[in-house]
N, C-alpha and C positions, 0 to 999 in steps of 0.2 A: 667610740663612734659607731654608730651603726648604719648599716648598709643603706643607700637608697633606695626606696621604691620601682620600680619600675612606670613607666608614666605610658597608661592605655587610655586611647578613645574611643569609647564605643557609642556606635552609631547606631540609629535607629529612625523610623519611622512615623509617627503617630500623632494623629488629629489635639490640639488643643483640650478638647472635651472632655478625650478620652482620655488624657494624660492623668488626672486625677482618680482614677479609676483603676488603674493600673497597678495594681498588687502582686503576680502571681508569680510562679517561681523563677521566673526569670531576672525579676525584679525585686526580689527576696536574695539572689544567689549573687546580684550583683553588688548590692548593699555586704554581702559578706565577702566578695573580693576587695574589698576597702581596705581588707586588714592587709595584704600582701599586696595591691602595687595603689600607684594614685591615679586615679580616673576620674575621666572628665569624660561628661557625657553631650551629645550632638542629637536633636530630635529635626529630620529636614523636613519637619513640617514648617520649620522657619523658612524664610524669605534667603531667595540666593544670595544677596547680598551679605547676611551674614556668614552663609558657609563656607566660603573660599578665603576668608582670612585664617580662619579654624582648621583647615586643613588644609595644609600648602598643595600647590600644583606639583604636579609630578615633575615638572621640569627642573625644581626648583631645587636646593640640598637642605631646604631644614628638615631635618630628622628630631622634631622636638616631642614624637611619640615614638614611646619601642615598639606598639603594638596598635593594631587597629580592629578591633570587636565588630564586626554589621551583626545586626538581626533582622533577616529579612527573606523573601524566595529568589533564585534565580530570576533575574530579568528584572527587579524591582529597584524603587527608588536607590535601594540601599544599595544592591546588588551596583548598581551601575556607577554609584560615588566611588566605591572602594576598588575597583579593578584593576584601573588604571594606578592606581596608588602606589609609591616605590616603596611605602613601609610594610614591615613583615603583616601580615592580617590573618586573620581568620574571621567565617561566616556560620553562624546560629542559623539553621535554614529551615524558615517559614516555608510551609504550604508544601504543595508533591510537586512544584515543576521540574521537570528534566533540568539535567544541570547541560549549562550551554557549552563550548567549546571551551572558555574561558574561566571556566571552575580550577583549571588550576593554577590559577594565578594566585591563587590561597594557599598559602603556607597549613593551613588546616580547617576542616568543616567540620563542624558539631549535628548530628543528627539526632532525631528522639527516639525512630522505631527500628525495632528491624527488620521491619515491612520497608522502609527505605533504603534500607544502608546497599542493595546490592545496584541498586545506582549511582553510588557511589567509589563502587569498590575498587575502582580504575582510580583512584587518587591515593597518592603516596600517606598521607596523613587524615585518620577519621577517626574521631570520638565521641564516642556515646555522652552526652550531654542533657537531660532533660529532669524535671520535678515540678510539685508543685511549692507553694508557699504552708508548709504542714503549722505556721504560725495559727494561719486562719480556719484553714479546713482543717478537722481532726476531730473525731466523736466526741459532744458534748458530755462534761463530766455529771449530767443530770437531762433527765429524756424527756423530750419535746414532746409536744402534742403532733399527732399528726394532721395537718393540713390538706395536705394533698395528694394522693393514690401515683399520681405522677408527673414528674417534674423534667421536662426537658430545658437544656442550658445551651444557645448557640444561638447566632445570627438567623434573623428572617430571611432567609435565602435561598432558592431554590434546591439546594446541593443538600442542606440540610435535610428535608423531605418531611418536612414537619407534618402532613398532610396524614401523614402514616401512625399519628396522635390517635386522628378518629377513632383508629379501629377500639385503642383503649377505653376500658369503661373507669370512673371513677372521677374525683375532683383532679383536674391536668390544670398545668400553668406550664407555659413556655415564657423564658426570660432568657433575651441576648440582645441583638445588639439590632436596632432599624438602620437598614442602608441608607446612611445619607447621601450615597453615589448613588443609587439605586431606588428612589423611595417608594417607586410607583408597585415596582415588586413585593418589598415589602409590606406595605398598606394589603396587597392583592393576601399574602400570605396570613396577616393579621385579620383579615376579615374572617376569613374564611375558618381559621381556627376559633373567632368567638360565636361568629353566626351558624356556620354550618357543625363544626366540632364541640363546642358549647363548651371549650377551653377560655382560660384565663391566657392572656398578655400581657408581657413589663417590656420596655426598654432594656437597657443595660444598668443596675445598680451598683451599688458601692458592694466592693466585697465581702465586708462587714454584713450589710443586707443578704448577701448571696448564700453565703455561708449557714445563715440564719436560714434559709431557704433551704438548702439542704438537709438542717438538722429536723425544719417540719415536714419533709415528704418521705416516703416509702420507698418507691422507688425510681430510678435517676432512668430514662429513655432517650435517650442516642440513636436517632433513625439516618444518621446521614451519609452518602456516601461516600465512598472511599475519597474524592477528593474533598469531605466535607469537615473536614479538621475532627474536633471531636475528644483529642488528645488527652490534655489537661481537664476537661470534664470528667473524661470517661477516671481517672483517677482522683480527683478530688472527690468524686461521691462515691469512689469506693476506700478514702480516709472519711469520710463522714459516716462510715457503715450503712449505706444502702444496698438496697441490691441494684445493677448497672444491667440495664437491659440493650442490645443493640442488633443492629439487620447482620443476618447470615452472610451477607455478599461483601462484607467488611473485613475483610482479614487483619488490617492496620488494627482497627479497634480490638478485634476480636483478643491479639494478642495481650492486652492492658488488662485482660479483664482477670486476671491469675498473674501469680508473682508480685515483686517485689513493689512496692508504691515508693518512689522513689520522692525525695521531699529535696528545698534548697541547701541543705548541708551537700547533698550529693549532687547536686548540680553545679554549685561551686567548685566542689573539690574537680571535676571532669573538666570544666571550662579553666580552672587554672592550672590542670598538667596538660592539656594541650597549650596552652600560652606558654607555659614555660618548656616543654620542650621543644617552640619552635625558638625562643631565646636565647637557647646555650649554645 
């Protein structure tokens, strides 16, 4: 007879649209924790209705997960489902906000840089957690034509600094994502990069596409600021073999740019020895 699984839910975030979309190493590494416990996944872009049967109230004694996954920032959708929660959890944590008083209500945090971790460091349990999906991104076994002098990857958004394109000469395409909370920003950002910067604009594509995007440009530009993520960019196109260009006043990025490209084997294996040893 062999052992039973463990039974994790992890929870998470994210607009309908974009669910299809959604390839990258997070989601790669979760697909490989299948092998070692059973997970069942929660997206509260559902209707409340659905989630309070899904996850009991804390008042309540069903314990019918061992474990509760969020991926999300401090203060966020996710953040705020699982706190109150009586089951053991841990938090994947989106974005650079300060963690609130109630961070340690987490049996354990997963961080990506160590440009964050020393805000962290006040918590009993933290582990380095992050990669990309090396499925998709990884240098083509046969070389692409070059398309584009320079490709930046990231939301229309101010934080991103996309404006900072201009200065580059050559064929540019920026491809991320149009605020649909936001659109009037974005539209401001996309204009301004085709009319005044005389750049190319995409939406967000499949990452099948994106990848492909990759292997046609030269080199990857990352102008965003330190709260402007950038992460998983900055190393996916440096497993595509580009060069990764990004702003000096970045230190988060700056450190991505040397060392070790860490892919979903390694993000798996990080996210399931923190699980397990809040387990034993």
């Amino acid at each position: 007879m062999t052992d039973q699984k463990s039974k994790i839910l992890f929870v998470y975030d994210m607009p309908e649209w974009k669910q299809s979309l959604w390839m990258d190493g997070l989601w790669a590494a979760i697909q490989l924790l299948e092998k070692d416990f059973e997970i069942e996944q929660l997206n509260l872009s559902w209707s409340a209705e659905k989630i309070d049967p899904i996850i009991p109230h804390p008042s309540t004694d069903d314990q019918r997960y061992d474990f509760v996954l969020g991926w999300g920032a401090f203060g966020s959708r996710v953040d705020k489902v699982l706190q109150p929660l009586p089951h053991k959890k841990g938090l994947c944590i989106g974005g650079n906000a300060m963690p609130p008083d109630g961070a340690n209500a987490y049996d354990v945090l997963f961080y990506e840089t160590k440009w964050y971790r020393p805000q962290i460091n006040f918590h009993k349990h933290i582990v380095h957690a992050f990669g990309i999906n090396s499925d998709l991104f990884n240098q083509p076994n046969l070389p692409f034509p070059i398309v584009w002098d320079y490709l930046g990857v990231g939301a229309f958004a101010l934080w991103k600094r996309w404006e900072r394109l201009g200065d580059k000469k050559g064929m540019r395409m920026v491809v991320g994502e149009i605020q649909r909370e936001n659109l009037t920003e974005s539209k401001i950002i996309c204009g301004r990069l085709l009319l005044e910067d005389g750049a190319m604009v995409s939406d967000m594509v499949h990452p099948f596409d994106l990848a492909n995007m990759y292997h046609w440009s030269r080199t990857l530009y990352i102008p965003a600021d330190i709260n402007g993520g950038g992460e998983r960019a900055v190393l996916e196109g440096r497993a595509c073999g580009l060069h990764v260009e990004i702003e000096d006043d970045n230190p988060k990025l700056q450190e991505l740019l040397t060392g070790e490209i860490w892919d979903e084997k390694y993000y798996a294996r990080q996210l399931k020895q923190g699980i397990l040893e809040c387990l034993i």
